[in-house]
C-alpha positions in Angstrom: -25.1 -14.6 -16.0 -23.8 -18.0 -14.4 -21.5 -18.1 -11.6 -19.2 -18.8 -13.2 -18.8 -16.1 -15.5 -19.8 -13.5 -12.7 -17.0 -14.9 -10.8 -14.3 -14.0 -13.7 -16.3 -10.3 -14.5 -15.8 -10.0 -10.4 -11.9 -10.9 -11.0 -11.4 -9.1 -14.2 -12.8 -6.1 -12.9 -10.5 -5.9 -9.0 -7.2 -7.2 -11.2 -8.5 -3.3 -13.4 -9.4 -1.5 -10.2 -6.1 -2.4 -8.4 -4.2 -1.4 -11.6 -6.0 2.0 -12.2 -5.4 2.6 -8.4 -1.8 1.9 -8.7 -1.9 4.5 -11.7 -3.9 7.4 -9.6 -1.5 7.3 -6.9 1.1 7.4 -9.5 -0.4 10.6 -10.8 -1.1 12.0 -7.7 -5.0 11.6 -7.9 -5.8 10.2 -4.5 -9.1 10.9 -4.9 -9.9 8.9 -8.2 -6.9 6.1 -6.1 -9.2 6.2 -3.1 -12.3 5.1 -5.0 -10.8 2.4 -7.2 -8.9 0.6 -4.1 -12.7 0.9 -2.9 -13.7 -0.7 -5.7 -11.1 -3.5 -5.6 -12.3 -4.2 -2.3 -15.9 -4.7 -3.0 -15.6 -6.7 -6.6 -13.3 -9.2 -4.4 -16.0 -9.5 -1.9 -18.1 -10.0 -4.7 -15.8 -12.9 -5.8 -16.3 -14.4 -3.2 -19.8 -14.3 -2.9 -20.3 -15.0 -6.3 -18.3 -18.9 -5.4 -21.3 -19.0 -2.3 -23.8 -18.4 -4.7 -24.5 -15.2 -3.1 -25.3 -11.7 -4.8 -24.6 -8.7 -3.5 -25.8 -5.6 -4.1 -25.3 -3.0 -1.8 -21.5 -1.2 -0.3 -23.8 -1.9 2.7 -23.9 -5.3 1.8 -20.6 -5.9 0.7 -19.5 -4.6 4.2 -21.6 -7.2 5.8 -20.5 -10.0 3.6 -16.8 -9.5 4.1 -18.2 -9.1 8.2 -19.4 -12.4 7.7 -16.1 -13.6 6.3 -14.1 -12.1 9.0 -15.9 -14.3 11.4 -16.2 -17.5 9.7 -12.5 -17.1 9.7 -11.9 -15.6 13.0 -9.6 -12.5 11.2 -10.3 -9.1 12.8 -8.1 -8.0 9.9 -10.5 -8.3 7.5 -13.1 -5.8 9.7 -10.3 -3.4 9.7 -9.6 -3.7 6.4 -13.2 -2.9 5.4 -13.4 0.2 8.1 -10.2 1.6 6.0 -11.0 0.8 2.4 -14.9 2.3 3.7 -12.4 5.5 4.2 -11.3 5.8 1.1 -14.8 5.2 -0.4 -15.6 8.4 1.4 -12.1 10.2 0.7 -13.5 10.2 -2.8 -16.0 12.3 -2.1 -14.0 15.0 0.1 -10.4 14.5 -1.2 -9.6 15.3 2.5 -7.4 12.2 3.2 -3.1 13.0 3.4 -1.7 11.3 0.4 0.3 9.3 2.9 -2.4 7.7 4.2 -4.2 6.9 0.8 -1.1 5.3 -0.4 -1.2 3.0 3.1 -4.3 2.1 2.7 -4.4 1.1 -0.8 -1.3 -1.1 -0.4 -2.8 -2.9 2.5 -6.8 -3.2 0.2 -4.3 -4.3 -2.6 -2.6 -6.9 0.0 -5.9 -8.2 1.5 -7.0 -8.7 -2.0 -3.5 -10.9 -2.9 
C-alpha cells in the first residue's frame, strides 16, 4: 500500500475509533471506550509515521514514535498523553478504571488527536 493510501486507512480508521469511543461512553461500556480511544491514539501515531515514511508495528512502537514526537517538538504533553491513553489500553483488560476517569481521558486522547 503506498503512503498515501496508508495515510487515509490510518485517518479513516482514528476518525471510527474516536466515534465508537464517543458511543461506548455513551453506553456506559468503558471498557470497549477505553480500548478504542487507545486505538485512536495509535492509528494517529501511525498517521504520522505513515507521512515520515515510517511503519510501525508494535503498541511498543507506537509509544516510542509518539516519544520521539514529543521531543522533536519539545511537548511533555504528548508523553503524558501516551502514559494515559497506555491506561486505558490496559483498562480494557481489567475494566478497573472509574468511569470518570475514562471519560477524562478519552476527551483529552480525542483532543491530542484534534
Amino acid at each position: 500500500m503506498k503512503a498515501n493510501g496508508k495515510l487515509k486507512k490510518y485517518l479513516y480508521l482514528n476518525n471510527k475509533y474516536i466515534t465508537d469511543s464517543d458511543e461506548y461512553l455513551r453506553k456506559g461500556d468503558y471498557a470497549q471506550a477505553s480500548e478504542r480511544s487507545w486505538g485512536a491514539m495509535v492509528t494517529i501515531a501511525k498517521a504520522i509515521a505513515s507521512q515520515r515514511s515510517k511503519t510501525i508495528k508494535t503498541h511498543e512502537g507506537a509509544k516510542f514514535f509518539l516519544a520521539e514526537i514529543a521531543r522533536e517538538l519539545k511537548d511533555a504533553s504528548i508523553n503524558n498523553t501516551i502514559l494515559i491513553a497506555d491506561a486505558l489500553h490496559q483498562n480494557f483488560y481489567e475494566d478497573s478504571a472509574h468511569h470518570d476517569t475514562v471519560k477524562e481521558v478519552a476527551k483529552t486522547i480525542k483532543q491530542f488527536v484534534k
